[in-house]
BAGUVEX-85815 format. One record per residue (C-alpha): y, z, x. Coordinates in steps of 0.25 Angstrom, whole numbers, plus 5000, padded with zeros to 4 digits. Example, Ala and Ser with C-alpha at 12.3 -4.5 7.8 and 13.67 -1.06 7.14 Angstrom:
// BAGUVEX-85815
{y 4982	z 5031	x 5049}
{y 4996	z 5029	x 5055}
// end
This chain:
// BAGUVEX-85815
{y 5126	z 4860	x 5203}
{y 5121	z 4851	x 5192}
{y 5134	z 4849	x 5183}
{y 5130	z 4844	x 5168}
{y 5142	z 4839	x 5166}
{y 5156	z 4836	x 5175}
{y 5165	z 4848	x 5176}
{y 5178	z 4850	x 5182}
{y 5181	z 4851	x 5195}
{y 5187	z 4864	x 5194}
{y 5177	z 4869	x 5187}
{y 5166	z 4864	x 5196}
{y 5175	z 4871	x 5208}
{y 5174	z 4885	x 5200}
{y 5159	z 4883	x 5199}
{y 5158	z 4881	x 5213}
{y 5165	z 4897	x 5216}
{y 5178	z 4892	x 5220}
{y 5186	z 4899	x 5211}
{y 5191	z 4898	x 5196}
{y 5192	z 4884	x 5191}
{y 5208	z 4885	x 5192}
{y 5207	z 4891	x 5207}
{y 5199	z 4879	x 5211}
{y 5209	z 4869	x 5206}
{y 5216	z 4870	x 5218}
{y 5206	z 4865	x 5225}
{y 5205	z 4854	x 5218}
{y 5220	z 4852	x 5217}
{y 5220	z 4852	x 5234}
{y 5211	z 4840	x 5234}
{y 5200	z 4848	x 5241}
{y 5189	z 4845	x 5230}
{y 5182	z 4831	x 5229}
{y 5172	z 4826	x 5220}
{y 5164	z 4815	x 5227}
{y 5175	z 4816	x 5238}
{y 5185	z 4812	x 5229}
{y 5198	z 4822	x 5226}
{y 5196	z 4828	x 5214}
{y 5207	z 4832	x 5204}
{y 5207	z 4843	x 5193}
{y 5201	z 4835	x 5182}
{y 5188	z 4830	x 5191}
{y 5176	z 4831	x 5185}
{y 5162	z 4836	x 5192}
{y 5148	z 4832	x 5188}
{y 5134	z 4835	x 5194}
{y 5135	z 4824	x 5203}
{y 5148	z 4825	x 5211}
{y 5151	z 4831	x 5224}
{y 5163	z 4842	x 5224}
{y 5169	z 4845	x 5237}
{y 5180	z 4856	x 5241}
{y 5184	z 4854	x 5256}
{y 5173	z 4844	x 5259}
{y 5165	z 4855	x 5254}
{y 5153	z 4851	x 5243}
{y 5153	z 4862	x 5231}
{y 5141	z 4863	x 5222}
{y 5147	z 4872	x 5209}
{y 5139	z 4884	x 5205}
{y 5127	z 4882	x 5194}
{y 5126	z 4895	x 5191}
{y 5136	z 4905	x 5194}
{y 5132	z 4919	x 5201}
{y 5139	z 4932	x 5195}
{y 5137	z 4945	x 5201}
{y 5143	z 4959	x 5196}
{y 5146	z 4968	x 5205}
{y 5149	z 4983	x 5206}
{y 5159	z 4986	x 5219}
{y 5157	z 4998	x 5226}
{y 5171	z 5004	x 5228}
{y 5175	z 5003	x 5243}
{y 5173	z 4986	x 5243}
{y 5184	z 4976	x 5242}
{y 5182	z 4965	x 5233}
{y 5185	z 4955	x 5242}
{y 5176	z 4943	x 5250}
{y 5182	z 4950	x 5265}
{y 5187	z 4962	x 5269}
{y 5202	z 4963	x 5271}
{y 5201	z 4977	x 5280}
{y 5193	z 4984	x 5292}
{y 5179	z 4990	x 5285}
{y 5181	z 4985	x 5272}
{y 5170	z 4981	x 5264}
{y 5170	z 4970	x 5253}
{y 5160	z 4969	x 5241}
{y 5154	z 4955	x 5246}
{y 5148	z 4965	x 5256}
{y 5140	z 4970	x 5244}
{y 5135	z 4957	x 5242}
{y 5125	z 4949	x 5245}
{y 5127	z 4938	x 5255}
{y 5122	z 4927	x 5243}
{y 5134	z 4933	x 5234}
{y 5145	z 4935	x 5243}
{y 5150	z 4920	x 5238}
{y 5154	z 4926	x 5226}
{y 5167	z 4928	x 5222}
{y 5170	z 4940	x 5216}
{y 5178	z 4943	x 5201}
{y 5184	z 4956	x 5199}
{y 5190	z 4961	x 5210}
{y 5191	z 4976	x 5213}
{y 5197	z 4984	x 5223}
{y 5190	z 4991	x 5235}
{y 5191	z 5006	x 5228}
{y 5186	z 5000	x 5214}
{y 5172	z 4999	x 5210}
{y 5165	z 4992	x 5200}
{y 5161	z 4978	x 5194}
{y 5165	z 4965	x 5201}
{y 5159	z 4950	x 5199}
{y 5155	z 4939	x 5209}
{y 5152	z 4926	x 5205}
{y 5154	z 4911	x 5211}
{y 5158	z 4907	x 5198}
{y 5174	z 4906	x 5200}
{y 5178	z 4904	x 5186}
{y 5170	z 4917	x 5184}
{y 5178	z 4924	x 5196}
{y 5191	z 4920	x 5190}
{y 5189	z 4925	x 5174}
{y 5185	z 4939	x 5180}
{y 5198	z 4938	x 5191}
{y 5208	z 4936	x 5185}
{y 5216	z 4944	x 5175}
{y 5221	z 4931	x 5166}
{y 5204	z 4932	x 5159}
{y 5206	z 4947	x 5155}
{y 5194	z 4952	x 5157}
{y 5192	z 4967	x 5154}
{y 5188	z 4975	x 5167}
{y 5184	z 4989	x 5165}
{y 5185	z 5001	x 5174}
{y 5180	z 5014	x 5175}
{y 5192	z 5023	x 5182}
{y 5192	z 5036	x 5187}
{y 5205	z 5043	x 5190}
{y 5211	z 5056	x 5195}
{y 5216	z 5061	x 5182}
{y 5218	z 5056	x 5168}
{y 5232	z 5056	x 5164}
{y 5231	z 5056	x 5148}
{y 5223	z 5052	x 5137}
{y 5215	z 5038	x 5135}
{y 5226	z 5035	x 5126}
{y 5238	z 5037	x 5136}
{y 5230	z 5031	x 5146}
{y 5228	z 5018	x 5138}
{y 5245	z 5018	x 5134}
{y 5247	z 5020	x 5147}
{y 5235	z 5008	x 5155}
{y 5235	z 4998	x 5141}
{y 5247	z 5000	x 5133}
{y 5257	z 5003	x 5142}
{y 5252	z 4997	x 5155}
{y 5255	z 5005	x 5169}
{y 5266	z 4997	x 5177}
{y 5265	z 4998	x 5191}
{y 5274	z 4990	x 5199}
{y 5276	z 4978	x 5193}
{y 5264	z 4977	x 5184}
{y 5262	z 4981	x 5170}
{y 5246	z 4985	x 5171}
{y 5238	z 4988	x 5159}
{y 5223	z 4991	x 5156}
{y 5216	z 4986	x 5145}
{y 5207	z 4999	x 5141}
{y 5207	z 5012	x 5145}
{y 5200	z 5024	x 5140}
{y 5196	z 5038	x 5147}
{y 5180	z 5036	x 5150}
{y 5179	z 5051	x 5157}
{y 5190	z 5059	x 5155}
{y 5184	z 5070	x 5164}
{y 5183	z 5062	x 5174}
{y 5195	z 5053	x 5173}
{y 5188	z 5040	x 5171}
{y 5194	z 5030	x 5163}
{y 5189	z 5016	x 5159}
{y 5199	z 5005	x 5159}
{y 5199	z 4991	x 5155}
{y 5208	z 4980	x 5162}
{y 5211	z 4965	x 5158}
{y 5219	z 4962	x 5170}
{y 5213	z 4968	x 5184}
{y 5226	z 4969	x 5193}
{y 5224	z 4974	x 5205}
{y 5221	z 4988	x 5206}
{y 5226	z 4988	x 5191}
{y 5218	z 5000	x 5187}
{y 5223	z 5009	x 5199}
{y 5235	z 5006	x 5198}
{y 5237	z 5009	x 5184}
{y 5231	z 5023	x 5186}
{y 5241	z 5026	x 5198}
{y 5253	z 5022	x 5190}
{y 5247	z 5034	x 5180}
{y 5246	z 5043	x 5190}
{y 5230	z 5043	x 5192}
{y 5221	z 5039	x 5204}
{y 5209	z 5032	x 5201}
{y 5198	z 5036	x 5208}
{y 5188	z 5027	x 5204}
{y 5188	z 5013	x 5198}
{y 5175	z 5008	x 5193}
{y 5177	z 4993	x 5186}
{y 5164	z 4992	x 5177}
{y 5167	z 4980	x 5168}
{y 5171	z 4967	x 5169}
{y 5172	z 4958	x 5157}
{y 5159	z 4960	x 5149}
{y 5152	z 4965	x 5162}
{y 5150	z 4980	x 5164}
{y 5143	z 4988	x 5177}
{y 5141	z 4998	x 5166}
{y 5132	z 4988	x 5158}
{y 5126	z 4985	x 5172}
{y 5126	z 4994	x 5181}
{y 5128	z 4991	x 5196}
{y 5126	z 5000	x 5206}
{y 5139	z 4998	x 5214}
{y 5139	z 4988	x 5225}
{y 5128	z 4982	x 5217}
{y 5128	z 4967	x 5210}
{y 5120	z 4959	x 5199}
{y 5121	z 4945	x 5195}
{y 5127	z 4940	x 5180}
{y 5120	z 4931	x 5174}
{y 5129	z 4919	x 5173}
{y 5125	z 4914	x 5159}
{y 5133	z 4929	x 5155}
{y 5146	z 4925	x 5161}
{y 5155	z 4918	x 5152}
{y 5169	z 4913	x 5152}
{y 5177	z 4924	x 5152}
{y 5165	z 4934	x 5148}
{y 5156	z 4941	x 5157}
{y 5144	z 4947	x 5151}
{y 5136	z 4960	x 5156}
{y 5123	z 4953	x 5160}
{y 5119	z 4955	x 5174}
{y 5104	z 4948	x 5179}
{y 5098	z 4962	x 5182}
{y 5089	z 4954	x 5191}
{y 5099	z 4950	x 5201}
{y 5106	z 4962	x 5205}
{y 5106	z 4971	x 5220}
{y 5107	z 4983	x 5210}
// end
């Protein structure tokens, strides 16, 4: 990579895919990054003419990022390997030049919908984790309704639904088809099997769980078949924003 100017090594790491700039830190904490094969510390500096090392291992950061959306097919665990006997994982779906990426926005193997892979780990890390905020949306069909949209948002926004020992609130909610039970929900902070779990502690069983929005990114802005993928052009993600632009020329649609 042709670095214009130095940048930190955490930064240069991140750049590299190996995680968020804080998650790389410990590498460099560990003593198992050199520049010029000499240790280098938190506050090292790397220009276009150094050579970075982890393990002895030469690393060239990214120039340009890759950024691909996804719509998961339901039956495919968001995960790089299989944890059982005939389970499939949505790298499968890939193609063998993309399955370096990481993925951001995990879903789980009943769920459908959008999910991001990108080899830019600060990226990875805005969508992952809850402490950014970032508004998900979800599309939800249950078995029964069991009030209006207005007890519906008490009970999911105002109130929150405890189960266990977690207070769990939505963000939005609203009735998108009343005859057919869907509603639309809007969470800040995806905990694990949040949604689901909400809806059982009310007494109704989701039957389907479609994720159709991430930040400002929307598969009903641009459609994906599911199972299908299409690139973002980098200069549309921004720090903490993700804007719906997808290069309609590199897509397996």
């Amino acid at each position: 990579m042709t670095i214009s100017e130095p940048v930190r090594i955490n930064r240069f790491l991140a750049d590299a895919g190996l995680g968020s700039r804080r998650d790389v830190e410990r590498f460099v904490r560990a003593g198992r990054v050199r520049i010029n094969d000499r240790v280098a510390d938190l506050h090292a500096r790397v220009s276009g003419t150094d050579r970075v090392t982890l393990d002895g291992r030469e690393l060239t950061s990214i120039q340009q990022h890759t950024y691909i959306a996804f719509n998961k097919p339901a039956g495919y665990v968001v995960s790089r390997r299989a944890q059982a006997e005939n389970e499939q994982t949505v790298y499968a779906l890939l193609p063998p030049d993309l399955r370096q990426l990481r993925y951001a926005g995990r879903l789980d193997r009943e769920s459908r919908g959008l999910l991001f892979f990108a080899s830019d780990g600060e990226f990875v890390h805005r969508v992952s984790h809850p402490n950014h905020k970032l508004p998900r949306r979800y599309l939800v069909q249950v078995d029964r309704l069991i009030g209006s949209g207005g007890f519906l948002f008490r009970k999911f926004c105002r109130e929150g639904v405890r189960d266990g020992d977690e207070l769990l609130r939505a963000r939005a909610i609203h009735i998108r088809d009343a005859e057919r039970c869907v509603l639309d929900i809007t969470l800040m902070t995806g905990k694990k099997r949040q949604i689901r779990r909400m809806c059982a502690r009310l007494g109704m069983h989701v039957r389907d769980l479609y994720r159709y929005s991430i930040g400002e990114y929307s598969l009903e802005d641009m459609p994906l078949a599911p199972g299908d993928w299409s690139r973002i052009d980098p200069t549309r993600v921004a720090p903490g924003l993700i804007v719906a632009t997808a290069d309609p020329g590199a897509s397996n649609a």
